[in-house]
N, C-alpha and C positions, 0 to 999 in steps of 0.2 A: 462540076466535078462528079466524074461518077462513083456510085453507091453500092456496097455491098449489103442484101436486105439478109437476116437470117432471122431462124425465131427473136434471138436475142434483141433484135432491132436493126437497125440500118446506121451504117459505116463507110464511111468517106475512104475512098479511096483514090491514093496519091502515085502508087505506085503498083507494077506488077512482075514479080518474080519466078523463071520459067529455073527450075534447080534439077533439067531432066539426067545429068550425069552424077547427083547423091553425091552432091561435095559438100550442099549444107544439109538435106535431108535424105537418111537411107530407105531408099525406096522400099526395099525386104521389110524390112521392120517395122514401114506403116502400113504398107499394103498387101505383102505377100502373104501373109495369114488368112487376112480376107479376098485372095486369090486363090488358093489353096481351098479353103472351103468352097467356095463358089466350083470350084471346079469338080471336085469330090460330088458333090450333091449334084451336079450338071450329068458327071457320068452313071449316078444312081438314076438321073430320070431318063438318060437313055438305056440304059440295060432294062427299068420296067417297060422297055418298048422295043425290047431285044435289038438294041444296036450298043453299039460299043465304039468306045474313047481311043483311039488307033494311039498306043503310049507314046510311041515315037514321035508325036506330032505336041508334045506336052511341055516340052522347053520352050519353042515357037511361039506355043500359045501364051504362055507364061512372061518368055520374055528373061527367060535365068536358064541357068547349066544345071544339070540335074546329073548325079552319077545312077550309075548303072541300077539301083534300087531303086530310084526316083526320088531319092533324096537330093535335098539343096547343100553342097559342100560348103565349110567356114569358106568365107571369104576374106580375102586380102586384099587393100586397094592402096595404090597410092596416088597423093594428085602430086603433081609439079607445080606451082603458085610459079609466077610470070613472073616475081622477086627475088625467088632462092635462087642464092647463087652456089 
């Protein structure tokens, strides 16, 4: 069976769960923060190197809708479950 190793120790695993449309986990909430930073600090090391972060290309990279400030607007999402009738 294969094993997941972390500091914590090492963990058998049974199963593997791919959740890339945030029906069980919101993707924004765990990692858009720490994409957000990353990105921030990526275009401070380009500007010390006189290039710059073309804004336009910053939803793409992200991977979210950005409005006109380059803010992340609330979002609304609904799923359809394969049961509701």
């Amino acid at each position: 069976m294969p094993e997941l190793i972390t500091p914590q120790g090492k963990h058998s695993i049974s199963a593997i769960l791919f959740d890339k449309d945030g029906t069980l986990l919101q993707f924004i909430s765990l990692w858009g923060s720490w994409a957000e930073c990353f990105l921030e600090q990526f275009t401070r090391q380009l500007a010390k190197r006189g290039l710059e972060f073309p804004v336009q290309h910053r939803a793409a990279l992200l991977g979210t809708v950005h409005d006109a400030g380059g803010e992340l607007p609330a979002m609304t999402a609904m799923v359809p479950w394969p049961w509701a009738q």
